[in-house]
N, C-alpha and C positions, 0 to 999 in steps of 0.2 A: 369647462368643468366635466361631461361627459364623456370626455375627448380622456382627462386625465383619470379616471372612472375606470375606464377602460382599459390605461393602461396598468391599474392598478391589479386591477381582476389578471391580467395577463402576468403578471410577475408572482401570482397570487400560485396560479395555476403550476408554474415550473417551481417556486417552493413547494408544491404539492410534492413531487417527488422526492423531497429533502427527508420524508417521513414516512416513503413504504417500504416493504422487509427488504433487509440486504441481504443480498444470496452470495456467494465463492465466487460462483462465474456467472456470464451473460442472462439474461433473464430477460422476462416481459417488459419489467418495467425498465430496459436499457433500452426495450425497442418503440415505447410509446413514448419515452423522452424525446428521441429523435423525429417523430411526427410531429408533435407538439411545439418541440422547437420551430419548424417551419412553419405550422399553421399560425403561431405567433408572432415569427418572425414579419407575415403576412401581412395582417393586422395592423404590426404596427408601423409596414412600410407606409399601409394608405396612411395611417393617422400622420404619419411622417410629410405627405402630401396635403394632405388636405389642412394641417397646420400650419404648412410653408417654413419648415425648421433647416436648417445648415448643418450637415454632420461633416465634421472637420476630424483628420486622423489625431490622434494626440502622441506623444511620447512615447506614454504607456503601449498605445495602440502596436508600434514599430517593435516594442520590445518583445512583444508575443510573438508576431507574425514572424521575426525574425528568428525567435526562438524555437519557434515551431518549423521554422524551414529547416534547421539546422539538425532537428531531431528526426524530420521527416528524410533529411540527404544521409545522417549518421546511419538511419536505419538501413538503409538503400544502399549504401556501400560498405555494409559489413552485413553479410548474410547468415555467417555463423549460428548464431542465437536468435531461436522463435522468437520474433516480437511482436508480432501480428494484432495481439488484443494491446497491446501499450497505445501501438499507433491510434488501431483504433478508438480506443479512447480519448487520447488527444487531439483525436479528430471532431469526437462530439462535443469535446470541453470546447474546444476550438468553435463551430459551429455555434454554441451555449452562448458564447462570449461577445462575437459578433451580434448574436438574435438581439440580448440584452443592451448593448452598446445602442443598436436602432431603436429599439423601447425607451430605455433612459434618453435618449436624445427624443422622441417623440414629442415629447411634453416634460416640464417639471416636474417632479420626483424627488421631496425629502429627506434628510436622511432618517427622519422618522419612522417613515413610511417601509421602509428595508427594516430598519431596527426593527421594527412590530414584528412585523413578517416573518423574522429569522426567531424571536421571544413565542410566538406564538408556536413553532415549529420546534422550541424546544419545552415548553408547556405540553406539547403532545407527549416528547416523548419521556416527560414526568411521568402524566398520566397512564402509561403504558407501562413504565417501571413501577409506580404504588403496586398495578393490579398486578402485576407478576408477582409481587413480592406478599399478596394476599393469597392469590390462588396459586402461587408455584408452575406458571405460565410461562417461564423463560425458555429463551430459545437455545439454554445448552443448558446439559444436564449436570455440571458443577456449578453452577451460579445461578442463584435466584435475581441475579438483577443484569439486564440485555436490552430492553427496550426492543428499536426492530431491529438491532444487531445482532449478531450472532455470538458476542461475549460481551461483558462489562469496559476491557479497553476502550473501543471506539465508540461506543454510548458516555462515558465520563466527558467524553470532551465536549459532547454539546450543551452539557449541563453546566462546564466549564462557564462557556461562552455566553449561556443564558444569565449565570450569576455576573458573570466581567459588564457585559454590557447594561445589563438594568442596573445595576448601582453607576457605573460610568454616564448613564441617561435620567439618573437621579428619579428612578421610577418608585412606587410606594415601597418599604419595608418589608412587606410579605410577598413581592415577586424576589427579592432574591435570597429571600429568605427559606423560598421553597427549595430554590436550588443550593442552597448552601446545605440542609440538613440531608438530601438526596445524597451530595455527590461522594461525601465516604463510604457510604455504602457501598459504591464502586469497587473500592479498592486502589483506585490507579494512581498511582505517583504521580505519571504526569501529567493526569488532570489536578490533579492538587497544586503542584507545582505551580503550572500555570496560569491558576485563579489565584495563589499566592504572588506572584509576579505583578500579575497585573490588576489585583488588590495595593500591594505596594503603591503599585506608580499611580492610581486615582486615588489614596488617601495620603499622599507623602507629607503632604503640610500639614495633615493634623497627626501621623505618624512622628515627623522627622526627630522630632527631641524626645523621643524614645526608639530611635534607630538601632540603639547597639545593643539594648534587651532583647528589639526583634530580630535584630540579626543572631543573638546567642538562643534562642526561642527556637526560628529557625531550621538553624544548624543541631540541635535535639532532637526536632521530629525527624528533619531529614535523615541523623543516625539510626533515629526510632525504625524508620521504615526501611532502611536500606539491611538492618536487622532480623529485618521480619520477612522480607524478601530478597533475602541476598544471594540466591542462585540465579535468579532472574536480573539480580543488577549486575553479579558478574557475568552473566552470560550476554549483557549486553555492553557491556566493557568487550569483552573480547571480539565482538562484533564491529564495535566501534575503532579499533585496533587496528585488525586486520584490515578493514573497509581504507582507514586513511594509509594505511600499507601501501594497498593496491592501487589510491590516487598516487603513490609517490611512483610505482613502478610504471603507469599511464597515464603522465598527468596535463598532459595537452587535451588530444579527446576523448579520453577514456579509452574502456574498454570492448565500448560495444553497445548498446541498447538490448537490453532484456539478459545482459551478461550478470551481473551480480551477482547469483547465488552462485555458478561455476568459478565465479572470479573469490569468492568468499570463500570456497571450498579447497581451490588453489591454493590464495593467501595462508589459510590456516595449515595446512600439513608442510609449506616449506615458512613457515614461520616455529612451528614444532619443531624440525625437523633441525633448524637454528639455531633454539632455544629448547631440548628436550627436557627440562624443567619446569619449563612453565606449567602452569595448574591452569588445565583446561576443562576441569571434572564439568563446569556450567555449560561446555559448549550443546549445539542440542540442533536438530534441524530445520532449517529458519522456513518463514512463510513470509518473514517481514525484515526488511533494514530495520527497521530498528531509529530512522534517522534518515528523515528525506531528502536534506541536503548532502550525506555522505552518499546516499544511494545515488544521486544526480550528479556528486563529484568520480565515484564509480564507472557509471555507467557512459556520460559525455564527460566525462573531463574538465576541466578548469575551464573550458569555452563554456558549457552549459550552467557550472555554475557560477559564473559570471552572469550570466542572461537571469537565473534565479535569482542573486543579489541585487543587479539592478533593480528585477522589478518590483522586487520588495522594498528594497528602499523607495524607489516614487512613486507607491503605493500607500503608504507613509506618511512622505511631503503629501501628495494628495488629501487623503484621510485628516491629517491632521490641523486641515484648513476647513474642511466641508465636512467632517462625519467622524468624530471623534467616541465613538460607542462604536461606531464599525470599525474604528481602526484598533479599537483594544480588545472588540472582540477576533479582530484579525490575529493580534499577538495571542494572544490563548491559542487560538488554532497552530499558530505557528510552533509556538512554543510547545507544544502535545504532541508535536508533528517529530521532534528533535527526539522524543525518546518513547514514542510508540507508533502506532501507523494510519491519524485517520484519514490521512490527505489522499490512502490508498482505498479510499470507499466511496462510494458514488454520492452519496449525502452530503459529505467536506469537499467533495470536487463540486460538487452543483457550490455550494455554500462559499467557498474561494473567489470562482468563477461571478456570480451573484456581487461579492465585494469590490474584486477588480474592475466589473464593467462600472460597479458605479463610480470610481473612484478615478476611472478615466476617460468619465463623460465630465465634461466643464463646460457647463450651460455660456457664463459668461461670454467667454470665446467664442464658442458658434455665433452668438447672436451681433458679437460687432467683430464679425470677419471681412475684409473689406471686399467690395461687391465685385470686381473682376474676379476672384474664385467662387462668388455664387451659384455660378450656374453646377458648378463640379458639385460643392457641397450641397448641393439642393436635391440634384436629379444622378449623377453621375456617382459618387462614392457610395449614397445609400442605394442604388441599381445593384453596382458591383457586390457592395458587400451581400445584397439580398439573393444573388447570383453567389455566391461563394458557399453562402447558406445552405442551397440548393445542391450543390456538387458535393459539398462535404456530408450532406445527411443522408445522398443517396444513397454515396458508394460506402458509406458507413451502415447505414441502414440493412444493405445487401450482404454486408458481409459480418453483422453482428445476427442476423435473423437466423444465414446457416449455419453460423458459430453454438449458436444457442439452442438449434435443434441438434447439430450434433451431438453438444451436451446436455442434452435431453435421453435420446437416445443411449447413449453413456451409461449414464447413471439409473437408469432402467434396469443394466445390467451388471452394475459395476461389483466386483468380488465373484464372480459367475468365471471358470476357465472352461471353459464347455471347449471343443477342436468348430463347433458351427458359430463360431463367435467372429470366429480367427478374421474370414472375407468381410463380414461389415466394421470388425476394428482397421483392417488395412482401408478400407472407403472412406472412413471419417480421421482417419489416420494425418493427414494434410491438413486438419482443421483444430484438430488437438494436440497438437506438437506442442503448446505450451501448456501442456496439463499431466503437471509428475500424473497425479491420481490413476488417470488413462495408462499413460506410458508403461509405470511400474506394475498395473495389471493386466496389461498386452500382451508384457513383457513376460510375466509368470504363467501366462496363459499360452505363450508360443514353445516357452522352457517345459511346461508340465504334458504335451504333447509332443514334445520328441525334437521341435526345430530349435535346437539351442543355436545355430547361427542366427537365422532371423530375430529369434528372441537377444540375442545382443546388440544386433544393432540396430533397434527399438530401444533397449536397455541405456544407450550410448548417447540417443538422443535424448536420453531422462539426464544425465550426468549432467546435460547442457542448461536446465533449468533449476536443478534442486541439488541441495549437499545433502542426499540423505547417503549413507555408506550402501544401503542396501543394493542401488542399482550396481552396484560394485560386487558386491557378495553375491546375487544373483549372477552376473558374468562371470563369478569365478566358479561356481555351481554346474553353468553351463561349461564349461571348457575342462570341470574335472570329468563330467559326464564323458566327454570328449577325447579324454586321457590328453589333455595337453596340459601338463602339470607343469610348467615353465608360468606359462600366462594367466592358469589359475591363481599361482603362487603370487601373479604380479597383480593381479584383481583383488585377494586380499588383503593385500599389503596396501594398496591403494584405499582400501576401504579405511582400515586400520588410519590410516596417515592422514584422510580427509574429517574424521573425526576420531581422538586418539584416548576418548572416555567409554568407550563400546567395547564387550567383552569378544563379542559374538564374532569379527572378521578374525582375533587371535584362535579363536574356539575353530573356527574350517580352518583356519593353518594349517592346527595341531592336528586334524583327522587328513588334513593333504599330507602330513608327512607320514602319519600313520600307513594311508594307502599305499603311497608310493614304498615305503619300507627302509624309509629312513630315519634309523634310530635315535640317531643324535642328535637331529631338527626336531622329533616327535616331542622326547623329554625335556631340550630347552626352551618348546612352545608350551609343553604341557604345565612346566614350573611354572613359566608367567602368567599361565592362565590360571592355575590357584592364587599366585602373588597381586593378581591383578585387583581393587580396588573399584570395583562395579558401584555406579551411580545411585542405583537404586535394587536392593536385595531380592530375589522373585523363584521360586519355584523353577524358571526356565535357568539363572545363574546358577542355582545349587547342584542342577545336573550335569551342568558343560562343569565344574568343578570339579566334578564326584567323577565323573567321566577322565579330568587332567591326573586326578590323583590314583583311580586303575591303570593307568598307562604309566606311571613312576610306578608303582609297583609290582611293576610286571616280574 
């Protein structure tokens, strides 16, 4: 009983981290996880000994490890696109998973026991949302409700998951009752969505002979909302678009790890470019897929997700024999995942992570494993894997600590173009290659002193992470400075064609043609930039207009 005490406190501890503030990038709390993890993992090797337990690999176990190789050789042979913090990451989920796997094999472990753990962890962040929403405590300044997230998106889903699984665990009335008057408040579709789903499928039998009013029910709100935020649904339609584009044009291994947004950036201007009708007015510059499994068919290709489908599905079968409240709160998470992005925050990857290890630990099976693999499963598989622990938390450990003071560092300064900036942004320059943020103020800070080469190819390496047009417009800025008005010309054009709802890359055309003293480019840039249909109306559009319409009336 102590023995299981213990390991309870220790599963207790790493959902601790399911519930402190989520930050952009690396942080403390990315670097106490990974200590933690080991000192755990520690823990529960002795108990693992001193209980005399058999840890046997399972299915599931092959499906990661092999997944994880594949992404760890994809990154490795394509060096194209920063992906330095992805590995990383999946280095410590990877670590995470293994620690858990030896915990849940240590001793018996409930599904109850998880369930609580994960309800309790979203009762926090109830608690944390009322009080925002009393004292106006939120952690951005358009939304009164964020929890320790930094918007209401990735907060909805664990409220999600807290309402799916207490009614699916048949727990009192007023636990999901708190989460059900909470989670509108949100706003998010696809927290709705998939507490309606998975509402569905745990009351189907007392639903079913009223199925096709809630189907037409349904399909009302779903208009209702898609109504009320339809630049945000189409803008993620054409994300979703372009993204299975790009599996059609690479669709063995993808295009690369950490390729996405350049590959998104791509897709869209020669899909434009195909179709110059299409109505792109929602496109907008992404931070997120949008859709985890499009960003993984992207990124690796039909091999990775293949590796993603398997192990959902015998994650599943599993779940659906041993822990049936984790596995529907797995679908909520899933399904939040399809049309927003929690799975890309540290809280839903601990919370994944936490589901799959238990779900491919199967006590049964260790214990009548037959004894000629005892000694492996005894002493030998949990060595190794406690040794694997060890390798992956170091060199993770090492290389998220000076990631994180880098940006640290950074953001101390960040929006500052001082020329004494320049030698400490080149030092940390190797470490933040995956940070537009950095790059594009590197970038304005090499251009606004005078190195507009250097500041391009800075700028070049931002093209490589993010579809904003800017790093475009900025290199075409740079090379008019330069008088090479050929490449200028082809920098905003470029800009123009990676997003083609933006006034601003037509607006430096029309002053490139001006400069240069070409008439007839001037006026039929200058026409389309009054004819042009800008996004959103602003004091800065009415003067690049005012500006098209003195140059027609010259």
């Amino acid at each position: 009983m102590k023995y299981k005490i213990l390991v309870i406190l220790c599963i207790g501890i790493l959902l601790w981290f399911v519930i402190q503030p989520v930050e952009q990038r690396w942080s403390e709390t990315d670097i106490h996880l990974i200590k933690t993890i080991c000192v755990v993992s520690a823990v529960a090797l002795l108990i693992f000994f001193l209980q005399k337990q058999q840890l046997a690999i399972s299915t599931i176990d092959v499906v990661v490890l092999l997944w994880f190789g594949y992404v760890m050789i994809r990154a490795g042979m394509d060096t194209t696109y920063p992906c330095a913090s992805f590995c990383l990451r999946t280095m410590q989920m990877l670590a995470l998973y293994i620690g858990l796997r030896l915990i849940l094999s240590s001793a018996s472990i409930s599904e109850k026991i998880i369930v609580w753990g994960i309800l309790l962890c979203a009762f926090y962040e109830v608690l944390i949302g009322g009080l925002q929403l009393v004292n106006g405590t939120s952690r951005h300044n358009f939304y009164a409700l964020t929890g320790t997230f930094l918007n209401p998106g990735p907060y909805s889903a664990i409220l999600s998951m807290g309402l799916v699984m207490s009614c699916q665990a048949k727990k009192p009335y007023w636990i999901p009752l708190i989460f059900a008057i909470l989670l509108p408040a949100t706003w998010s579709r696809a927290a709705l969505l998939s507490a309606a789903v998975c509402l569905a499928i745990i009351y189907w039998e007392q639903w079913k002979r009223w199925r096709w009013w809630v189907a037409i029910g349904a399909l009302c709100i779903a208009a209702v909302f898609y109504f009320l935020k339809q630049g945000s649904a189409d803008g993620r339609s054409i994300i979703y678009l372009v993204s299975l584009l790009n599996i059609y044009h690479s669709p063995i291994w993808g295009s690369g790890i950490g390729s996405f947004f350049h590959q998104y950036a791509e897709g869209l201007a020669l899909f434009c470019q195909q179709h110059p009708t299409f109505n792109v007015e929602s496109t907008d510059v992404l931070m997120s897929a949008f859709n985890e499994l499009l960003y993984v068919g992207v990124e690796q290709g039909l091999v990775g997700l293949a590796f993603a489908i398997v192990l959902i599905i015998l994650l599943f079968l599993q779940l659906k024999e041993k822990g049936k409240a984790l596995g529907i709160g797995l679908l909520s998470l899933l399904i939040s995942s399809m049309f927003s992005y929690p799975l890309e925050q540290l809280p839903y990857q601990i919370l994944f992570v936490v589901i799959a290890a238990y779900g491919a630990t199967n006590k049964g099976y260790t214990e009548t494993a037959p004894i000629r693999n005892s000694f492996s499963r005894r002493y030998l598989i949990p060595i190794g894997a406690f040794g694997g622990i060890l390798l992956l938390s170091g060199f993770a450990h090492h290389h998220i600590t000076i990631r994180a003071k880098a940006d640290s560092d950074y953001w101390m300064t960040a929006g500052i173009k001082h020329s004494a900036l320049i030698k400490a942004h080149y030092e940390i320059l190797p470490l933040l290659r995956g940070n537009p943020y950095f790059l594009f103020d590197f970038g304005k800070t090499l251009s606004e002193n005078g190195r507009y080469t250097d500041s391009n190819a800075v700028l070049r390496l931002g093209t490589l992470i993010s579809n904003d047009p800017m790093f475009y417009v900025i290199q075409g800025n740079n090379y008019l400075q330069m008088n090479l008005y050929q490449k200028a010309e082809q920098a905003y054009q470029k800009a123009f064609g990676i997003m083609p709802n933006r006034i601003y890359p037509l607006y430096r055309l029309m002053l490139l043609y001006e400069k240069k003293g070409d008439i007839t480019k001037e006026k039929e840039m200058a026409q389309r930039v009054i004819s042009f249909k800008e996004k959103v109306v602003s004091p800065a559009t009415k003067e690049m207009k005012d500006k098209a319409r003195t140059i027609l009336n010259k």
